[in-house]
Each structure stands twice: as structure tokens, then as C-alpha cells.
BAVO-623586 format. One record per residue: residue in one letter; y, x, z of N, C-alpha, C in turn. Coordinates in steps of 0.02 Angstrom, whole numbers, padded with zeros to 5 digits, always signed. Each point is the difference from the previous one (the first is absolute). Layout:
BEGIN
AYXZYXZYXZ;...
This chain:
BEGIN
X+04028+03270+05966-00060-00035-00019-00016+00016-00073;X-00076+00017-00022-00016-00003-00071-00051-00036-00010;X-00003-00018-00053-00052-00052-00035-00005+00038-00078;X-00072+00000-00033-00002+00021-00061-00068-00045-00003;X+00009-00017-00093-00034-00011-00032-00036+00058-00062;X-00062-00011-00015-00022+00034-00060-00016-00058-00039;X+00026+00020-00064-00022-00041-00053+00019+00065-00072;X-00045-00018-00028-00029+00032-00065+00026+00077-00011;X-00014+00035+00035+00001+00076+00016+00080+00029+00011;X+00022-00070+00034+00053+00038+00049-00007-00036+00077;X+00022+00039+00042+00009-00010+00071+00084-00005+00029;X+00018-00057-00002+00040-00030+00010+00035+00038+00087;X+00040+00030+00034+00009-00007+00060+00054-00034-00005;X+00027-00056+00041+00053-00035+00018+00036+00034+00081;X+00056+00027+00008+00036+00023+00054+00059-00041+00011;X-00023-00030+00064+00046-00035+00028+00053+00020+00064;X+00068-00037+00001+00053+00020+00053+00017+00052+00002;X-00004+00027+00045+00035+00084+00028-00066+00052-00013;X+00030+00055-00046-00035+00047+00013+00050+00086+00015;X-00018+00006+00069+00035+00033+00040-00052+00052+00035;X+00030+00042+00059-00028+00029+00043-00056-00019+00032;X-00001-00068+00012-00027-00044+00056-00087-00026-00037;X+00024-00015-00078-00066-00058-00026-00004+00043-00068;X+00030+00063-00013-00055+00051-00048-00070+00028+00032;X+00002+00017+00059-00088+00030+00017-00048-00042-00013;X+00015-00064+00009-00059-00063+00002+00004+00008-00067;X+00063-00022-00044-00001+00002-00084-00045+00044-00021;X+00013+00066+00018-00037+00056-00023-00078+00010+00008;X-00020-00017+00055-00074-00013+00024-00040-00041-00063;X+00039-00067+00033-00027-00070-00064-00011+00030-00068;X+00067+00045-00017-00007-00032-00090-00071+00091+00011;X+00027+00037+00012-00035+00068-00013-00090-00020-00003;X-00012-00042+00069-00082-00042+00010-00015-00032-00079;X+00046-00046-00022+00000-00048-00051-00008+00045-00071;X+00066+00047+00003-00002+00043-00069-00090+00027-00021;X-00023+00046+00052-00070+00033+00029-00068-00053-00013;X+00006-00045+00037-00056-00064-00003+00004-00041-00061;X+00054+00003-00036-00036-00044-00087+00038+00048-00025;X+00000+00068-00003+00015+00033-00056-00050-00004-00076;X-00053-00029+00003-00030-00011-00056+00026-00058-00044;X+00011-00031+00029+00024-00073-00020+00064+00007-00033;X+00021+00044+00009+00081-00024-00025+00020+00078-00046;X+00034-00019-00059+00051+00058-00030+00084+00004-00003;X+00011-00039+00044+00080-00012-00016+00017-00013+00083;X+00030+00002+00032+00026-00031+00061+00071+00000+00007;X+00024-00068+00034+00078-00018-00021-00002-00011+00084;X+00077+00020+00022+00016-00039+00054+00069-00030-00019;X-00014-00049+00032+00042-00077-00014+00056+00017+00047;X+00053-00001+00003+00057+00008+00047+00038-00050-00016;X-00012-00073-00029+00057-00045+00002-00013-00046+00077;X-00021+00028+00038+00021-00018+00089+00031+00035+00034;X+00001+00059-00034+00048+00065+00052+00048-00030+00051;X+00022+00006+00040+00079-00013+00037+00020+00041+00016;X-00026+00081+00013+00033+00055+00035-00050+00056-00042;X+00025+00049-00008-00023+00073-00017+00032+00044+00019;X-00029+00045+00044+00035+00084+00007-00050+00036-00035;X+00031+00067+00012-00041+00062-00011-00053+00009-00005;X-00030-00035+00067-00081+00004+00012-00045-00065-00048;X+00051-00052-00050-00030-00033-00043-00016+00052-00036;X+00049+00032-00028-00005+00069-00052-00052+00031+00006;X-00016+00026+00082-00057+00042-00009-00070-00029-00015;X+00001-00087+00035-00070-00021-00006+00005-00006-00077;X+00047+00000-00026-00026-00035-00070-00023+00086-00039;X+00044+00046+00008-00035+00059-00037-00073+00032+00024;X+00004-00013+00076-00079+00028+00028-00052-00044-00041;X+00011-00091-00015-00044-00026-00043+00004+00014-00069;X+00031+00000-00029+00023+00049-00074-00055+00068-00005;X+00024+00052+00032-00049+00068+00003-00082-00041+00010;X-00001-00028+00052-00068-00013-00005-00037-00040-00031;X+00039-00034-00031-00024-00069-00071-00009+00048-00051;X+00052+00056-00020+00019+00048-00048-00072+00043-00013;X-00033+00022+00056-00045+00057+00021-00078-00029-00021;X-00008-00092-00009-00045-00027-00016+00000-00030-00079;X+00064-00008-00008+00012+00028-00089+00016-00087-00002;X+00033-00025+00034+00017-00066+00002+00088+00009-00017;X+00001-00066-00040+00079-00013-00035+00032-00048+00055;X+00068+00021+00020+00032-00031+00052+00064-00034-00041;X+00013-00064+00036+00075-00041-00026+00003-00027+00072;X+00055-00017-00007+00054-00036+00043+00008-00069-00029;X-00019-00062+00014+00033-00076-00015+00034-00038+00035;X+00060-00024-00038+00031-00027+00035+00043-00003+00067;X+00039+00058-00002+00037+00030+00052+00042-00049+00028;X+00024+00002+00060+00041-00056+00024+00079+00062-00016;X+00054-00044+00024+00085+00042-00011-00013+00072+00032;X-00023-00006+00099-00003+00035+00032-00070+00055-00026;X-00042+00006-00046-00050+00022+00025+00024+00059-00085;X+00042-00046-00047+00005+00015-00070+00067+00058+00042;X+00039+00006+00019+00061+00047+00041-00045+00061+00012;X-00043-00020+00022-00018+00076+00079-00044+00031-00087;X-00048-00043-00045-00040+00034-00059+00063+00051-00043;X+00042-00046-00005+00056+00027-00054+00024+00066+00048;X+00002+00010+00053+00062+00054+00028-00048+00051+00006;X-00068+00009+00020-00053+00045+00003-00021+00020-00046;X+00021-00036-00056-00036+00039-00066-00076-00037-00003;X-00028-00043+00042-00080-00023-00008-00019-00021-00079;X+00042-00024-00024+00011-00043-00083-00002+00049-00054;X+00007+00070+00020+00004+00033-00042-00079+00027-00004;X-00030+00002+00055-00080+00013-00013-00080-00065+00009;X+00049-00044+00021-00041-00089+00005+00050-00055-00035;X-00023-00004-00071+00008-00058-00034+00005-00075+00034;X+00053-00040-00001-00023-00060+00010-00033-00050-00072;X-00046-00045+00030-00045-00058-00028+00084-00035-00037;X-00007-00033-00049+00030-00055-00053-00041-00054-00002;
């Protein structure tokens, strides 16, 4: 499940539970529609991962396929608030070394 807010030229995505094999295509649909439809509105976009409960691989990929294409519209990406499980799978992939997390 995601939920995002915009407020003052960032676009908030919140990712919730498992993101796996099963509930990245829907992820990917949603945020890619969302990124596309207020790309005016926003210069920064964060996704929130302190709901995570599961991440594989295919978290990895949704999160770099949104990266390249946030990247390609000249938008600044962070990560807030990682949960234990979601801060593991960022740290072992190297994601932290090219998406800052929010303080």
C-alpha cells in the first residue's frame, strides 16, 4: 500500500509492508503515474520506508527504476526514515551511497 502527501515542493511517497515480487508492479505503476502527473509541483521527492517489513531485490529495483526516472526530470531524491529491515537491504546494495537519507 502507498499513500503520499505534497507539501511545499516535496512529494512525500510513504511505502508500506512488503515490497516483493508480488506488490512492486502495482508500486511501480502508482508511484511512476504520481512521479509524471505533479511533476510540476514538486523538486525534491522522498520515499518514506519507516513501514517497510520485508525487502528483496525487486525493492532494489523499484526503488532505482524510480531514482533514474525522478533523476531524468532533474528531481532530488531521499529516503526518510527507514525501518531496521528496509535500512539492511539500503546498506548491503549500496542504495545510500547514491540516495541520501532526510535528518
Amino acid at each position: 500500500m502507498l499513500n503520499y502527501k505534497l507539501n511545499k515542493g516535496t512529494l512525500t511517497v510513504s511505502l508500506n509492508g512488503d515490497i516483493d515480487h508480488a506488490s512492486a508492479p502495482g508500486m511501480r505503476v502508482f508511484m511512476d503515474n504520481l512521479i509524471k502527473k505533479e511533476s510540476s509541483l514538486y523538486t525534491r521527492f522522498v520515499m518514506d520506508l519507516s513501514r517497510v517489513t520485508f525487502m528483496d531485490s525487486t525493492a532494489v529495483g523499484l526503488i532505482m527504476g524510480r531514482y533514474k526516472l525522478l533523476k531524468s526530470l532533474g528531481k532530488a531524491v531521499h529516503f526518510a526514515e527507514p525501518s531496521a529491515v528496509a535500512d539492511k537491504v539500503l546498506k548491503v546494495s549500496g542504495l545510500y551511497t547514491i540516495i541520501n537519507t532526510l535528518k
